[in-house]
Biopython code that builds the backbone (N, CA, C, O; Angstrom):
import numpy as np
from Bio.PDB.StructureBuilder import StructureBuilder

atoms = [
    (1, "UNK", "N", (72.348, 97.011, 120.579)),
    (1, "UNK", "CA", (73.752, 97.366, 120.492)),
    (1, "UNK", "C", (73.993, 98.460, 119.445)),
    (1, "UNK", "O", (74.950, 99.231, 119.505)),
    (2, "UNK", "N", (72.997, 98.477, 118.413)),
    (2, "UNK", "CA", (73.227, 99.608, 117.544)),
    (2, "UNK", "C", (73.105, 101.186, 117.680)),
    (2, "UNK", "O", (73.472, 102.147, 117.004)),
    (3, "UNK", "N", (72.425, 101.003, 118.857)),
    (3, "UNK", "CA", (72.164, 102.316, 119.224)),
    (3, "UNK", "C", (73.005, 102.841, 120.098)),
    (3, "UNK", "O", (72.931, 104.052, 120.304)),
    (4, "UNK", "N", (73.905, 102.111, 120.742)),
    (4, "UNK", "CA", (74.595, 102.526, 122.049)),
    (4, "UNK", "C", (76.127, 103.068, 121.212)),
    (4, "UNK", "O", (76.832, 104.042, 121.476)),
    (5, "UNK", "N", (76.297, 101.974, 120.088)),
    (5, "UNK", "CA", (77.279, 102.757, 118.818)),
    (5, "UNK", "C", (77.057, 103.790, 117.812)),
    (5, "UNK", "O", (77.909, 104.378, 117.146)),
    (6, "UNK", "N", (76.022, 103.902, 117.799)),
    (6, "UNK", "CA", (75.631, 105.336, 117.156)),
    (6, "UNK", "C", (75.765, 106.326, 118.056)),
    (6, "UNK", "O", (76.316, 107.376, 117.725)),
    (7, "UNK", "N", (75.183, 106.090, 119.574)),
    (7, "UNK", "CA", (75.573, 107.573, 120.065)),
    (7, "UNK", "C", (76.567, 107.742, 120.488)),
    (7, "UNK", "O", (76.596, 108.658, 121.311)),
    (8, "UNK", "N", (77.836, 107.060, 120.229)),
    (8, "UNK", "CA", (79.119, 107.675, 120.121)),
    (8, "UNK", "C", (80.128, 107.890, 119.600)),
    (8, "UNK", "O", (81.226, 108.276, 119.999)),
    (9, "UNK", "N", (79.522, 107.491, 118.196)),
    (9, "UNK", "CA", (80.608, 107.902, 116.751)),
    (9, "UNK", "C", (80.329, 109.060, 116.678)),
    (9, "UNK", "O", (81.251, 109.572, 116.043)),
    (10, "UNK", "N", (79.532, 109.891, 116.969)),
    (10, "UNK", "CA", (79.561, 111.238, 116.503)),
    (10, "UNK", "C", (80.518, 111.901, 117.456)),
    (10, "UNK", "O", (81.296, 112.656, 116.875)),
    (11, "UNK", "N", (80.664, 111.832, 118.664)),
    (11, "UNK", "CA", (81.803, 112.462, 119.697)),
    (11, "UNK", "C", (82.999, 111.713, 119.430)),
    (11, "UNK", "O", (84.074, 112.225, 119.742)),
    (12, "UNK", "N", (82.964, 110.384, 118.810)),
    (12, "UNK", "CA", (84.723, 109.884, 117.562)),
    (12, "UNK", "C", (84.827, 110.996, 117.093)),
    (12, "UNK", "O", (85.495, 111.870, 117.645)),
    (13, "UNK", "N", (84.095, 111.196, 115.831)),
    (13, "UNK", "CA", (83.913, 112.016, 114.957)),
    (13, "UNK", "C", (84.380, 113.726, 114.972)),
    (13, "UNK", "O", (84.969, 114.453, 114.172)),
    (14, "UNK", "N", (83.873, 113.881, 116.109)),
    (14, "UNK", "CA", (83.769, 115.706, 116.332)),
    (14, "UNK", "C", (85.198, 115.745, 117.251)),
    (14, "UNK", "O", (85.678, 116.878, 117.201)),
    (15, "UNK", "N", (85.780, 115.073, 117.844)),
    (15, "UNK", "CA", (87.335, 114.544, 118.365)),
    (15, "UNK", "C", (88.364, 114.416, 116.918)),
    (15, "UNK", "O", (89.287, 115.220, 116.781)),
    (16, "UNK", "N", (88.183, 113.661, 116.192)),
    (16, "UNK", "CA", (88.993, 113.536, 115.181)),
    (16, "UNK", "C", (89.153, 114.812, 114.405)),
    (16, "UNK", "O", (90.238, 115.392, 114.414)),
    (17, "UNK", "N", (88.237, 115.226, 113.806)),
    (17, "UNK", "CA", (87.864, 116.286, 112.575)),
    (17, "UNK", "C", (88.556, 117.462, 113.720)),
    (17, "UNK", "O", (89.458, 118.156, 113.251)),
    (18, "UNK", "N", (88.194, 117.690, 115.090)),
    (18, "UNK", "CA", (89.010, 118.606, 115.397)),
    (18, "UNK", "C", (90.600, 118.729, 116.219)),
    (18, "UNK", "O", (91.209, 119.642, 116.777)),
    (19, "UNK", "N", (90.819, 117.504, 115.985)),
    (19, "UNK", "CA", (92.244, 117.016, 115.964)),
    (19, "UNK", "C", (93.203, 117.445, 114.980)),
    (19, "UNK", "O", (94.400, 117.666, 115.163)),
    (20, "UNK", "N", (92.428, 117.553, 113.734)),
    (20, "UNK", "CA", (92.631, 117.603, 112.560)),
    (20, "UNK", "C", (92.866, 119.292, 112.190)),
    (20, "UNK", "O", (93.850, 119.886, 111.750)),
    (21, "UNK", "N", (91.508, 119.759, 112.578)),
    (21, "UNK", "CA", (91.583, 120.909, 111.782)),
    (21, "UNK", "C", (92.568, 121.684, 112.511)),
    (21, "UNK", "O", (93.154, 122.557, 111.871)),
    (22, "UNK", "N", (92.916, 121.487, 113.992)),
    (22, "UNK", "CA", (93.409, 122.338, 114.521)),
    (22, "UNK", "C", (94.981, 122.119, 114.425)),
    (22, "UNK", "O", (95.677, 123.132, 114.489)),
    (23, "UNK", "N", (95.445, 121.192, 114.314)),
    (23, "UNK", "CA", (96.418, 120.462, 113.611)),
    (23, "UNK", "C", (97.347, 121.332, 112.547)),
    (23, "UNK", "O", (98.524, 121.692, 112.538)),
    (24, "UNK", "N", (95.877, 121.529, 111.392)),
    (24, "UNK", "CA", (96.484, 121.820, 110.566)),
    (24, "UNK", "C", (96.393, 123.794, 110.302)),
    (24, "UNK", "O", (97.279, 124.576, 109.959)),
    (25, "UNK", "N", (95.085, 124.007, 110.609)),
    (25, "UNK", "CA", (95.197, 125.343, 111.048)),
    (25, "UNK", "C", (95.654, 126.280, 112.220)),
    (25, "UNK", "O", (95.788, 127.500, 112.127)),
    (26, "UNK", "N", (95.851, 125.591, 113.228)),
    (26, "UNK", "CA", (96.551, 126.640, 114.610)),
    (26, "UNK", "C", (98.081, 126.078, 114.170)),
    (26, "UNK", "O", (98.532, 125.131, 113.525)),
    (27, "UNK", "N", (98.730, 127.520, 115.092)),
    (27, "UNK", "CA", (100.268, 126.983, 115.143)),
    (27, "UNK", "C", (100.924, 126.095, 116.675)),
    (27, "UNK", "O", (100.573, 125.851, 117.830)),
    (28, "UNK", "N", (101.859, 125.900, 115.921)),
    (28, "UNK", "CA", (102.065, 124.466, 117.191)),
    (28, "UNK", "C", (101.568, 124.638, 118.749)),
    (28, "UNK", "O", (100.814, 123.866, 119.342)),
    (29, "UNK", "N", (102.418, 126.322, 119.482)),
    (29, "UNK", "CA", (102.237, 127.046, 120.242)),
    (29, "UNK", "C", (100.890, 126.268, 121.145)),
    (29, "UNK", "O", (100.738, 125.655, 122.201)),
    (30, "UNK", "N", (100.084, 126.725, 120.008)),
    (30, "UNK", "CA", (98.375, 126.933, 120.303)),
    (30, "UNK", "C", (98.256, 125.430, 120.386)),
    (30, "UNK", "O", (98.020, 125.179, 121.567)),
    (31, "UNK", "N", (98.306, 124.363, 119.715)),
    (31, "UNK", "CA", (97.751, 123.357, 120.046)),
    (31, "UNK", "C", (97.140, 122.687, 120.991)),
    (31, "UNK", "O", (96.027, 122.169, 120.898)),
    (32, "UNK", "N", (98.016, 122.685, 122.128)),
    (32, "UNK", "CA", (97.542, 122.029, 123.249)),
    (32, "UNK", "C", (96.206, 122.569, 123.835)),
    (32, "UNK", "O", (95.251, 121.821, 124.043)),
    (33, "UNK", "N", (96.178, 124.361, 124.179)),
    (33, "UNK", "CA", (95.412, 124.718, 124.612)),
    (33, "UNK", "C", (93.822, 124.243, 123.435)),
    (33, "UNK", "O", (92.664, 124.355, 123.838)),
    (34, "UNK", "N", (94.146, 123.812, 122.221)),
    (34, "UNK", "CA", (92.815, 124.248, 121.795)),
    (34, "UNK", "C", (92.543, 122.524, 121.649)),
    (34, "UNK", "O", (91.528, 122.275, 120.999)),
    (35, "UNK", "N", (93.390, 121.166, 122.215)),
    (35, "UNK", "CA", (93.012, 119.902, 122.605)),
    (35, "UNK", "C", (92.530, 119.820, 123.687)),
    (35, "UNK", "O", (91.767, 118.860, 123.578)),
    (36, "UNK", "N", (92.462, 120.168, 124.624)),
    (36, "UNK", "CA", (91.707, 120.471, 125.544)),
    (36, "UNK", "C", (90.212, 121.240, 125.724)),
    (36, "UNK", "O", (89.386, 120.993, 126.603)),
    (37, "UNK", "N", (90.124, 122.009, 124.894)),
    (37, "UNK", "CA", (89.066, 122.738, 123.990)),
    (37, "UNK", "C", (88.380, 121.533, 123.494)),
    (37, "UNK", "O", (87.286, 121.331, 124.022)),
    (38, "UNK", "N", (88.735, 120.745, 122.668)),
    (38, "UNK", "CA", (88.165, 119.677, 121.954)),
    (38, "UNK", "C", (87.824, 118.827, 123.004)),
    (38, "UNK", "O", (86.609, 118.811, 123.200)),
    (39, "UNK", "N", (88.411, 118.183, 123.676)),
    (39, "UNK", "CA", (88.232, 117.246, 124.379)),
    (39, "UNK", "C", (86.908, 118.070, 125.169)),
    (39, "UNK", "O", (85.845, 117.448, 125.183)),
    (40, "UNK", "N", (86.932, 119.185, 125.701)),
    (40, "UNK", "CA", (85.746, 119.467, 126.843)),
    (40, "UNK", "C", (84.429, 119.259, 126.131)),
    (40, "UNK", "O", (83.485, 118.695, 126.684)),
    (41, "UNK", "N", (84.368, 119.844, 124.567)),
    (41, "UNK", "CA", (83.564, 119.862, 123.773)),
    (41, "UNK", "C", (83.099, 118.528, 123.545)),
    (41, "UNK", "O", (81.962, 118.438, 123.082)),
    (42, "UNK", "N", (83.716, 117.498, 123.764)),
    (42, "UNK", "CA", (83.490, 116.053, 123.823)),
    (42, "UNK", "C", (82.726, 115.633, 124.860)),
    (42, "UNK", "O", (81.869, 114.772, 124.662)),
    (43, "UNK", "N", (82.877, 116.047, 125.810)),
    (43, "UNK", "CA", (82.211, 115.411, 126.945)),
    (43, "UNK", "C", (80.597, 116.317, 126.974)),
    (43, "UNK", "O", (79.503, 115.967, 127.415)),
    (44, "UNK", "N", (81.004, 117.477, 126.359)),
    (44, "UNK", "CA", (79.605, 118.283, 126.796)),
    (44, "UNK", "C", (78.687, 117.128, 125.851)),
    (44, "UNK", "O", (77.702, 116.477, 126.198)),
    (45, "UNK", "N", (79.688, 117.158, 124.038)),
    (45, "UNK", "CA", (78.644, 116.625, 123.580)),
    (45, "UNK", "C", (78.065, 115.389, 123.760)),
    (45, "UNK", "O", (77.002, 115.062, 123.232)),
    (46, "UNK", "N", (78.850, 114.558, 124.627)),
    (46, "UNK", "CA", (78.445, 112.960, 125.274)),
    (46, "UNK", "C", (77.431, 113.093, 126.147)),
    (46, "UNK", "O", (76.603, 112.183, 126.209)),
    (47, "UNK", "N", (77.323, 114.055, 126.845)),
    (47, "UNK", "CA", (76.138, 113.740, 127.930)),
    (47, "UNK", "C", (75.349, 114.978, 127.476)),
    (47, "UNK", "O", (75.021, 115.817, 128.316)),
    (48, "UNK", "N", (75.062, 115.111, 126.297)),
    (48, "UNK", "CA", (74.075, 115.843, 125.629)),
    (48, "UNK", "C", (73.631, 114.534, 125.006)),
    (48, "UNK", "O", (72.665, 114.091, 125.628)),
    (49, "UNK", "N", (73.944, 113.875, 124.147)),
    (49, "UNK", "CA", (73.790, 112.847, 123.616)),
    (49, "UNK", "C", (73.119, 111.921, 124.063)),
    (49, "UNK", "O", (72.189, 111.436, 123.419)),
    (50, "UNK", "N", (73.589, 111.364, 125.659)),
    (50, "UNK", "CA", (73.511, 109.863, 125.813)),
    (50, "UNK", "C", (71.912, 110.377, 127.262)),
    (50, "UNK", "O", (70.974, 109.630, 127.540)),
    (51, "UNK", "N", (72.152, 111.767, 127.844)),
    (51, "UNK", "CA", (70.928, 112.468, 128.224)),
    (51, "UNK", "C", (70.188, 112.347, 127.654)),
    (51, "UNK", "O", (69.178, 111.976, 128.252)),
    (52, "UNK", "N", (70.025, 112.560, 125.916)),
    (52, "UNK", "CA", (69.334, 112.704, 125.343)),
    (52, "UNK", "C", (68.307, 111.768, 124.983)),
    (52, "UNK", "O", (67.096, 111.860, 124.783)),
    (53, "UNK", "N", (69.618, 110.327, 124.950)),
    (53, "UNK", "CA", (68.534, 109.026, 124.485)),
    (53, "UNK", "C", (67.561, 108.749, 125.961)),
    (53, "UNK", "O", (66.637, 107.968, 125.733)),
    (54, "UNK", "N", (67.609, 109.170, 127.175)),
    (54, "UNK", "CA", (66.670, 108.090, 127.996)),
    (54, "UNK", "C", (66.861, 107.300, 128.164)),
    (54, "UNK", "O", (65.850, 106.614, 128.314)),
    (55, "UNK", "N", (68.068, 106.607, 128.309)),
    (55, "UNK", "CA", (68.354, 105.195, 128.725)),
    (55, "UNK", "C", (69.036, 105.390, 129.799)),
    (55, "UNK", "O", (69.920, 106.217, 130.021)),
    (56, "UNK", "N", (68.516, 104.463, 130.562)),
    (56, "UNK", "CA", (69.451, 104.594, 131.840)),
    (56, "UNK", "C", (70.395, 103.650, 131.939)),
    (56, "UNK", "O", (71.267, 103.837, 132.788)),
    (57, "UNK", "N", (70.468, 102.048, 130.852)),
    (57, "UNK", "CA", (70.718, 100.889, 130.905)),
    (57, "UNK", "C", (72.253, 101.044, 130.086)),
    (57, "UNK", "O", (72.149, 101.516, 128.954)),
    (58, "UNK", "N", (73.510, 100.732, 130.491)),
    (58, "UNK", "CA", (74.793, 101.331, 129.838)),
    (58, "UNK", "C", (74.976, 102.753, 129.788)),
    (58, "UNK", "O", (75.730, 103.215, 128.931)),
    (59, "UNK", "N", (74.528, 103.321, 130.399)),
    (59, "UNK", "CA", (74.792, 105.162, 130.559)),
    (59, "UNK", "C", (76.453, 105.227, 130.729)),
    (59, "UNK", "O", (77.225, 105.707, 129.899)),
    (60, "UNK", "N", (76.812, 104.626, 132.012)),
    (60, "UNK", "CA", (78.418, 104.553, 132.074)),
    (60, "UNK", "C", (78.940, 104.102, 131.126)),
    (60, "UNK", "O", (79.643, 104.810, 130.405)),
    (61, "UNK", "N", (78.749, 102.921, 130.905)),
    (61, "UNK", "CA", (79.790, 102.457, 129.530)),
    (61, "UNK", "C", (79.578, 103.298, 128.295)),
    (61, "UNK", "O", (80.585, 102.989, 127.658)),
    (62, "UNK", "N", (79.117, 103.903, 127.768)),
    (62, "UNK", "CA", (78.667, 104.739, 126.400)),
    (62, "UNK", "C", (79.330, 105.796, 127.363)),
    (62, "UNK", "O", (80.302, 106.173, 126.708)),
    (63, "UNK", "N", (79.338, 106.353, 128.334)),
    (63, "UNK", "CA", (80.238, 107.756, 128.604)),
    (63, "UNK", "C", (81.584, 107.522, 128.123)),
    (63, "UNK", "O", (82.254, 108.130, 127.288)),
    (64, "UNK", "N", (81.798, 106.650, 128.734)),
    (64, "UNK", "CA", (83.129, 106.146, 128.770)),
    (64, "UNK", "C", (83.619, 105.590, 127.442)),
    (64, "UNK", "O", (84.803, 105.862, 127.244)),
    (65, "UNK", "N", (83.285, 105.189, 126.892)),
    (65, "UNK", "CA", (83.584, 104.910, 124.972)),
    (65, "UNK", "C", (83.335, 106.279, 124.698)),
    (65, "UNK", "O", (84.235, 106.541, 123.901)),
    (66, "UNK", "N", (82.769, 107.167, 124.838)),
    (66, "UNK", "CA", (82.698, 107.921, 124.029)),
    (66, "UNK", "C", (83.827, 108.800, 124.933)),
    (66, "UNK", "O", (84.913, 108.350, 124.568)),
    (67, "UNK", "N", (83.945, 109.329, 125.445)),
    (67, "UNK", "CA", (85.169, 110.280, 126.585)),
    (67, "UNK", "C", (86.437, 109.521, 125.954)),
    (67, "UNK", "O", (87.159, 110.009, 125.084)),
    (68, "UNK", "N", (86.622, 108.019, 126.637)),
    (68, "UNK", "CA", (87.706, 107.299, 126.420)),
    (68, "UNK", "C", (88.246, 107.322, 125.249)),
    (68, "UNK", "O", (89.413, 107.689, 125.112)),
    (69, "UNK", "N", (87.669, 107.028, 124.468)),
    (69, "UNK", "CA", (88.280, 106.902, 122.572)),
    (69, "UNK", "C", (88.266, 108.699, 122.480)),
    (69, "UNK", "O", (89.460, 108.998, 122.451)),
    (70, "UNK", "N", (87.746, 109.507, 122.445)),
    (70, "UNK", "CA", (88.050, 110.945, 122.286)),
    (70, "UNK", "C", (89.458, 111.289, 122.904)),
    (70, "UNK", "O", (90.420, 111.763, 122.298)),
    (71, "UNK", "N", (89.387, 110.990, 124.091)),
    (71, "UNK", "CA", (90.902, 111.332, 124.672)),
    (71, "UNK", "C", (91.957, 110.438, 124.419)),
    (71, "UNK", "O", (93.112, 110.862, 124.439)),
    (72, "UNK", "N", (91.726, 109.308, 124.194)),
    (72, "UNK", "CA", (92.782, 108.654, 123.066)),
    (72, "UNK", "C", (93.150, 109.312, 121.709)),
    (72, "UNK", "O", (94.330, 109.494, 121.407)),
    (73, "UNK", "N", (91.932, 109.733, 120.743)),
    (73, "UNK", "CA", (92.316, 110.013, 119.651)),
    (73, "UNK", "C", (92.819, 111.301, 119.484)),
    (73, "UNK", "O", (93.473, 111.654, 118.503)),
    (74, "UNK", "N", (92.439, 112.208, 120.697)),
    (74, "UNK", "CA", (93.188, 113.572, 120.719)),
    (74, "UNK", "C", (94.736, 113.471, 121.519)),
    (74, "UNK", "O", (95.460, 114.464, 121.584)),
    (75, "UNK", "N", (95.179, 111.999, 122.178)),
    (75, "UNK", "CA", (96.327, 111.800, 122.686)),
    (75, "UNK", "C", (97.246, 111.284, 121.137)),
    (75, "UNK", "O", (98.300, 111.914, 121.051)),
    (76, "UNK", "N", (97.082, 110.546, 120.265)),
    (76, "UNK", "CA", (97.538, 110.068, 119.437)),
    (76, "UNK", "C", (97.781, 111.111, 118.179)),
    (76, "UNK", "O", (98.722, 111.190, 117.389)),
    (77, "UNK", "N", (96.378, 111.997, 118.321)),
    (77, "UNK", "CA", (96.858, 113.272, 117.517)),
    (77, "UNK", "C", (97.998, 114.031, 118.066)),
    (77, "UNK", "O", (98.802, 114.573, 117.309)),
    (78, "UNK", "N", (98.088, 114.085, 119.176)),
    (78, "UNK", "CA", (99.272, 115.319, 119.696)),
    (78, "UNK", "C", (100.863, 114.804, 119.755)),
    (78, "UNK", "O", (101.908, 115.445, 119.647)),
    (79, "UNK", "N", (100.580, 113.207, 119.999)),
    (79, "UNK", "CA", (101.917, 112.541, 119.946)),
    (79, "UNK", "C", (102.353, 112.737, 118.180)),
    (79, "UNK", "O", (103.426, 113.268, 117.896)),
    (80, "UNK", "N", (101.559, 112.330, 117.268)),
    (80, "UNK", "CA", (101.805, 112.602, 115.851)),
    (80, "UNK", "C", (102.252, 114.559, 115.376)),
    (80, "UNK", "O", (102.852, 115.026, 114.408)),
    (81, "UNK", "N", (101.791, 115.030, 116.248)),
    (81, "UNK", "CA", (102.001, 116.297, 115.613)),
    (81, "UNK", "C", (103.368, 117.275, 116.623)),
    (81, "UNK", "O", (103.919, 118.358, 116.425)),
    (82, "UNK", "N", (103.480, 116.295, 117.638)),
    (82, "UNK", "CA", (104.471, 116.266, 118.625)),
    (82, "UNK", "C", (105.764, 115.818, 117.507)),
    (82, "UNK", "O", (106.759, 116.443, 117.140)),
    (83, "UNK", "N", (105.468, 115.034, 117.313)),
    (83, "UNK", "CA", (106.951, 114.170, 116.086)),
    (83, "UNK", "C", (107.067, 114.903, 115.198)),
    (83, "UNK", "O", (108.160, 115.442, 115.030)),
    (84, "UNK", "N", (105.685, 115.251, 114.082)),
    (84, "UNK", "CA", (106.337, 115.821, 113.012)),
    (84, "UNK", "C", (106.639, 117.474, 112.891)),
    (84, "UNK", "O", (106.960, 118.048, 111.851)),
    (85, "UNK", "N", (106.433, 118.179, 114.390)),
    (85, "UNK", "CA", (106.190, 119.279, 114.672)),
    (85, "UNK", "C", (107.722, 119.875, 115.245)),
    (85, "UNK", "O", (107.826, 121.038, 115.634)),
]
sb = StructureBuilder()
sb.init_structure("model")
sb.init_model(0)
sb.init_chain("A")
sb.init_seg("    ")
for serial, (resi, resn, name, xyz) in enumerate(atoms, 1):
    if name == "N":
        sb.init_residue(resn, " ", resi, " ")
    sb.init_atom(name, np.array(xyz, "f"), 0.0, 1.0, " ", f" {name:<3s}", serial, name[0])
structure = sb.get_structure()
């Protein structure tokens, strides 16, 4: 089980931080287009990742935690920057 959560905190990770940066460095305008940006960058890096390990055993479910929680956390970023924006 530890391994199937390691390979997808880092696509949490690279979702959040660029939730964030873009957040705080693009102007509102730009946002959307560059969450979508993030999000694609998510998926490339998920099935770079989960390709990577050789497992064939939970391949779907680890896509899907890792896709799923990314596009949640870039939905929850945009609703937050939607409000205070």
């Amino acid at each position: 089980m530890t391994w199937q959560i390691s390979s997808v905190i880092p696509v949490w990770v690279l979702s959040l931080v660029g939730a964030i940066v873009i957040a705080v460095v693009l102007p509102r305008d730009q946002y959307l287009t560059w969450v979508a940006i993030v999000l694609a960058g998510a998926v490339i890096l998920t099935f770079l990742i989960q390709l990577g390990l050789r497992r064939t055993e939970g391949f779907v479910v680890r896509a899907m935690a890792s896709i799923g929680i990314s596009a949640l956390i870039l939905a929850i970023a945009s609703g937050v920057v939607a409000v205070l924006g």
